[in-house]
N, C-alpha and C positions, 0 to 999 in steps of 0.2 A: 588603298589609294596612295598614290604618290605626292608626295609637298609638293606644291608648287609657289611661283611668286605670281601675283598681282599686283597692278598697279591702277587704283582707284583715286578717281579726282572728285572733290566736293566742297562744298563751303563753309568756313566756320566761324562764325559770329565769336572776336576776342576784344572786351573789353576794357579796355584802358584804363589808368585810375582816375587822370584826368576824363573819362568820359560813364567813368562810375560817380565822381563828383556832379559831374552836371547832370547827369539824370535825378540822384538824389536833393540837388538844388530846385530843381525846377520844379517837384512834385510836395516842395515844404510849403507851408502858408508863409505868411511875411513876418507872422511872431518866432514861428520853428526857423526859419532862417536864422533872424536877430538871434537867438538860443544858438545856433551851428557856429555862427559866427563868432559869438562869445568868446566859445569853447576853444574855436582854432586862435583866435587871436591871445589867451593865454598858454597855448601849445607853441605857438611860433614864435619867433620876434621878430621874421624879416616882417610881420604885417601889423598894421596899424589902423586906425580909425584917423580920418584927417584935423576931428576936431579933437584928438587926443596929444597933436604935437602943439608945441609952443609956436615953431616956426613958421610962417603964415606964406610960404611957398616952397610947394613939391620937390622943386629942383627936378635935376637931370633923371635921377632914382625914384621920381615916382610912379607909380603904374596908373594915374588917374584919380583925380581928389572925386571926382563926379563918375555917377557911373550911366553914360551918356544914352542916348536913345535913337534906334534910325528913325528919321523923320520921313513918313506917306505923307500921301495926300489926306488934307484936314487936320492930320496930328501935329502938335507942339513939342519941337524937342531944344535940348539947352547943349548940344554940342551935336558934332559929328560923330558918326559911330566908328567907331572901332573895326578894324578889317577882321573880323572872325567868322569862321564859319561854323553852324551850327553841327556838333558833330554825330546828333542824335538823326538829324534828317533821314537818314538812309535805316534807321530800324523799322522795321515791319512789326504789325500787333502780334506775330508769335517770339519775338526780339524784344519786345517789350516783356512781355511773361517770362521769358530766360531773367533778362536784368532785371528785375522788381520780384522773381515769384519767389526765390531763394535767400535773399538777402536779409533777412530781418530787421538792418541796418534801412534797408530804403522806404521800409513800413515805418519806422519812426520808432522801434519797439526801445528805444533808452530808456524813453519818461517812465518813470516809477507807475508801480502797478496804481498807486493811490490815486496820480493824478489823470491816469491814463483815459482817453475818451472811448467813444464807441468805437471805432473805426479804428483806432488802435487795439484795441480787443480783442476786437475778432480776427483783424487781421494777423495778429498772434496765434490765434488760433488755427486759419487758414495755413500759419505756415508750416504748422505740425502735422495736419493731414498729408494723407498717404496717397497723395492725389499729381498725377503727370502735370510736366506746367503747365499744358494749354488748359487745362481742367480747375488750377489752382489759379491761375487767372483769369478766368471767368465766374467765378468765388468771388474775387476782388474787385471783379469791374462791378457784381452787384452791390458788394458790403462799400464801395463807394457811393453808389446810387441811395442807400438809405438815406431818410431822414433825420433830425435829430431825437426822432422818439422810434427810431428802432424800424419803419415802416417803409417797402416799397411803393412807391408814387407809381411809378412804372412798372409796365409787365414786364417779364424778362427778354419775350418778345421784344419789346418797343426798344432795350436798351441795347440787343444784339441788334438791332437793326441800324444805330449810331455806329458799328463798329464793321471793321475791314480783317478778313485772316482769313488763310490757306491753310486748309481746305475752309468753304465756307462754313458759319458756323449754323445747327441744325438746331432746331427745333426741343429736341429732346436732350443737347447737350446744355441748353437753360434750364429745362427741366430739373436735369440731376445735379445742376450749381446752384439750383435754387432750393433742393433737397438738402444737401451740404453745409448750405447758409443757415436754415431752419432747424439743423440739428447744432447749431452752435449754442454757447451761451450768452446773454441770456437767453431763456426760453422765448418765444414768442417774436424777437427778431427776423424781419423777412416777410412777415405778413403782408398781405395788398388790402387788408380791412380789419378794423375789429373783432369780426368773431374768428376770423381765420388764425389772429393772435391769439386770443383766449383757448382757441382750439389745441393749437399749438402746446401751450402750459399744460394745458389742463393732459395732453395725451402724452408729457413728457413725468407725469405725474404716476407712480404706482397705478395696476389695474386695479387694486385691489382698495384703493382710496374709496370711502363711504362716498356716495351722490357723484362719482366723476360719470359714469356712464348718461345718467339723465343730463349732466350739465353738458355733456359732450353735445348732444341731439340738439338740448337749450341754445349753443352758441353755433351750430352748425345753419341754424335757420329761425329761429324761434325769438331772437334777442327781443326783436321789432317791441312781442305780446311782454317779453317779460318787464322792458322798460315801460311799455305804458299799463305795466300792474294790472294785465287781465289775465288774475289767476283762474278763473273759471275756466277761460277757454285753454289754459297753460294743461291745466291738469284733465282737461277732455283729450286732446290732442295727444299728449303722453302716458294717457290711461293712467296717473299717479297719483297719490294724494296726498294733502296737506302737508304730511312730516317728509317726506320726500321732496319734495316741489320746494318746502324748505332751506331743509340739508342742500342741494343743487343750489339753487340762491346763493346760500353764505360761501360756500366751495367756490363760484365764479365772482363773487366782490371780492375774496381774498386775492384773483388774481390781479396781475400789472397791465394796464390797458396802453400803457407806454414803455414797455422794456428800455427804452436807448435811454431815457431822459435820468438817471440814475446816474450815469457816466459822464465825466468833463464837469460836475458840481461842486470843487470844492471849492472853486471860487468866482469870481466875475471873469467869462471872456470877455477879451476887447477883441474886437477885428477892426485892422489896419486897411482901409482899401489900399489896392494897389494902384487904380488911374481915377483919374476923374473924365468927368463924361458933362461939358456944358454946351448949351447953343450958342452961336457966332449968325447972328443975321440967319440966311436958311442952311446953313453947315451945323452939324451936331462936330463938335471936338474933343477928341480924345489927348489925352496929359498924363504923363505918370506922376505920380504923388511923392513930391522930393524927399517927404516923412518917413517914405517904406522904403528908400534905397539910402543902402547902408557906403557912406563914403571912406573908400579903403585905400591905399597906397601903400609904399613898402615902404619901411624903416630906413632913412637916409645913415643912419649912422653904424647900424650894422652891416647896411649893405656897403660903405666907404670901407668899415673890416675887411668883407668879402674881399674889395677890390684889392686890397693890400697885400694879402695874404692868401691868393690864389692856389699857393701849391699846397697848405693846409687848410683850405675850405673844410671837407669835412662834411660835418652835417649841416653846418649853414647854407654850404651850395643846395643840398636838399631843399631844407625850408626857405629858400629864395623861390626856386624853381613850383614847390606848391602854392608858397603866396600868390606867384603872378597868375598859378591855373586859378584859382581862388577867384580873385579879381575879375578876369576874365572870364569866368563861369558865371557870378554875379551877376556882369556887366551883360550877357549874352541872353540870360533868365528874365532880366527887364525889357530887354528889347524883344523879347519872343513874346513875352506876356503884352506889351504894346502893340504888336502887329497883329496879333490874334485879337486882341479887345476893338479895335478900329476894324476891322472886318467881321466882328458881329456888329456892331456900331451900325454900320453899313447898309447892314441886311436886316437890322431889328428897328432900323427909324422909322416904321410906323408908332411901335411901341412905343418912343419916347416922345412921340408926337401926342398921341391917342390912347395910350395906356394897355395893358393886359389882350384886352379884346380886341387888337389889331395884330397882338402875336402870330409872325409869320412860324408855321413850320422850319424845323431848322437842324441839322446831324453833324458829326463831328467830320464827315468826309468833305462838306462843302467849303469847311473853315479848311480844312486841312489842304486843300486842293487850293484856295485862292491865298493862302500865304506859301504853300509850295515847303510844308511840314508834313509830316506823317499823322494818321490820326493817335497812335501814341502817347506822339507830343501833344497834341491838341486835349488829349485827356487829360495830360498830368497838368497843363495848363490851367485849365479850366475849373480843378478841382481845388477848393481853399483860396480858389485868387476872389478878390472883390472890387466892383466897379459901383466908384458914389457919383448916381446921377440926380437931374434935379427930382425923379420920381421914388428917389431912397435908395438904399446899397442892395445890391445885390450881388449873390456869387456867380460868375460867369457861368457857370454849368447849366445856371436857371431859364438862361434863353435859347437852351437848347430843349425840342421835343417831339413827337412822334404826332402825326397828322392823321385827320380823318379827312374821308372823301368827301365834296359838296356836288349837291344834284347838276349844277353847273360844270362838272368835271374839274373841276379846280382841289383845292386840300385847304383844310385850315387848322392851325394848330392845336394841341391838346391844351395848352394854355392860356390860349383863347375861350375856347370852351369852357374850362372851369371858372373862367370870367363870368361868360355869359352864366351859366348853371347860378352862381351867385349871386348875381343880377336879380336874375328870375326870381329867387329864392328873397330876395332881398325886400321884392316888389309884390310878395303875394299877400293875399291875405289871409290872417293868422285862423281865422275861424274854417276857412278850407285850402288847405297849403296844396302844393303842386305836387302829386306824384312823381316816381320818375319815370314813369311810362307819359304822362301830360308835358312833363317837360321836355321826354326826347321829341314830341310831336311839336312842341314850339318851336323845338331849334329845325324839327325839319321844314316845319312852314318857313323857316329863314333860308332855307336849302342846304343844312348839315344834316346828314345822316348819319345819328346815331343811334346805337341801339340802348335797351332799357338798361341791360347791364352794365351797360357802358356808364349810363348815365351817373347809375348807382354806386360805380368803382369814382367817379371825379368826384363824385357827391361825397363819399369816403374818406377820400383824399384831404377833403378841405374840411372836415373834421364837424359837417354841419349833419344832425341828426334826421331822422327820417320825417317822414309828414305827420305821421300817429305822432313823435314825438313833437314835433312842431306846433300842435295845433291847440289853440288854446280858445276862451273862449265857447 
């Protein structure tokens, strides 16, 4: 064959440091901020905290004592915004997975192993696998989606279905990120119930461990009999006896019924909200929380050096030029967090009208579409931010959910449901509690169609025991 040349045209995503700062901004909670900020502000000295100087005006060298807010409709802001444009807008969800899937740095992976939370963890560990990004960040979108004890709420289904990427994402590519997640540690991590957790431990456990086989069967279906201590029918069912049925017993209390809860203990979290959320007459108002924005400007007195001394700037020109990205990355992390909170606001005022059970359906494409963000950004948003309304704090992520169909043709959320499901559950009585075949049939007589196993996955979820165990009396 003869050389030849070619000339191939194509696209390629090159990230900036200014715009590897903002993505790592935006996806910090408001405490890891405060900690980043720390950090830079004894690395720098063009930057400063405004209540750090004596001098009680900015002058001409400041980049902003406040770090201001664009003002929608219904929201309260305490300046004019700042001409910036957001430079993440244009990444797509496999743009996002480039910028987060490699960087160990945008996992948050500094914090010492001691104090390190779940999510940290594993995301440590996701970054060692030997996994393409698109695959290593579909890992990540679910070890976000857990709980704080280790457990998926959501099917992998429901959470690929919040999300946008070319080519679309399949069925079986949640499958084997949910495979992935499950093979991490701790054990049992990734579960969608109980015994799926315990199954988890117990099959990461030697085969050759006494009673793991009988306890495998025991937690695969069987929990129901064991919790309510019907060893007869335990050991008809498993053809076992006594000393076996035993051995399996102690083998499955040894295990952890909460893997994540272990992690992020060594001291009290605080969480900062980020806006507030009250009512005005029939307006709900959204407000960012002067508490969580950190007021920065640059150093009037090394930046009058700069000015002096131009042709040996040096490395202060440097640290001038990241102060101002700093600031302005800041400043841009509040106002996108503000725009996205008032556009769920929006579209969840049944909820803060009527509570849980007026939960509209909700995905991260509709947020993302009516502020004219990527869903991306709307994830890294959404995760770690919190909104104190007058119904309690909540993490923005929580008013997002996957919908079921009503006989009416219409949808209602999954978080409604689990409302209702506890209702019911709340309202029955104790001497014949509601199956969860009696209570799919309630919720369809209201015209939701749901199925038994559905019921039993929400039932799951909200951590309430089954009807045998229920029933007292």
């Amino acid at each position: 064959m003869k050389p030849r040349l070619q000339l191939k045209f194509g696209q390629h995503l090159t990230l900036t440091p200014q715009l590897q700062q903002s993505i790592r901004l935006l996806q910090l909670s408001t405490l890891e901020l405060n900690q980043e900020i720390e950090q830079i502000l004894q690395e720098n000295p063009l930057l400063e905290r405004e209540a750090d100087s004596d001098d009680e005006e900015a002058g001409p060298q400041s980049s902003g004592a406040e770090i201001p807010a664009e003002a929608g409709a219904g929201v309260e802001a305490t300046a004019e915004p700042a001409d910036v444009q957001f430079e993440t807008d244009g990444l797509d969800w496999n743009d996002y997975a480039a910028a987060g899937g490699d960087d160990e740095d945008d996992f948050g992976l500094q914090a010492p192993a001691a104090s390190a939370t779940l999510r940290e963890h594993l995301l440590g560990q996701v970054a060692l696998l030997p996994l393409s990004v698109r695959d290593r960040a579909l890992v990540s979108t679910l070890v976000e989606a857990l709980n704080e004890d280790g457990y998926l709420e959501q099917s992998p289904q429901e959470i690929a279905a919040g999300l946008e990427a070319e080519p679309p994402i399949e069925p079986e590519e949640m499958d084997v990120a949910l495979r992935h997640l499950q093979n991490l540690e701790p054990a049992g991590v990734g579960a969608r119930g109980l015994g799926e957790c315990l199954g988890l431990q117990l099959r990461a456990l030697p085969e050759s461990t006494p009673a793991r086989a009988t306890a495998l069967r025991i937690v695969d279906g069987l929990l129901d009999l064991l919790a309510a201590r019907d060893v007869g029918k335990l050991k008809k069912v498993l053809n076992i006896d006594d000393t076996e049925l035993r051995a399996a017993r102690q083998l499955i209390l040894r295990l952890d019924p909460k893997p994540g809860s272990q992690f992020g203990a060594g001291g009290t979290q605080y969480v900062i909200p980020d806006v507030h959320v009250r009512r005005h007459g029939e307006d709900w108002i959204v407000s960012l929380n002067p508490d969580a924005m950190p007021k920065l400007r640059i150093n009037r007195v090394y930046a009058d050096i700069l000015n002096r001394h131009r042709d040996n700037a040096g490395q202060l020109a440097s640290q001038l030029q990241e102060a101002k990205w700093l600031i302005k990355n800041v400043q841009q992390r509040f106002d996108t967090i503000l725009r996205v909170s008032q556009a769920i606001v929006e579209r969840q005022r049944s909820f803060f009208e009527h509570g849980e059970v007026a939960m509209r359906p909700l995905v991260l494409r509709e947020i993302a579409e009516a502020v004219d963000l990527h869903e991306s950004t709307i994830s890294r948003v959404t995760t770690q931010k919190y909104m104190m309304t007058p119904r309690g704090l909540y993490e923005l992520k929580y008013f997002f959910g996957s919908h079921v169909a009503t006989e009416a043709g219409g949808v209602c959320s999954s978080t409604a449901i689990r409302a209702l499901i506890r209702q019911l559950i709340g309202a029955e009585n104790p001497k014949s509690p509601l199956s969860d075949g009696q209570i799919a049939e309630v919720l369809a007589g209201q015209g939701i169609v749901v199925a038994r196993r559905t019921v039993a996955k929400y039932r799951e979820s909200l951590h309430i025991p089954t009807a045998s165990m229920r029933k007292s009396g």
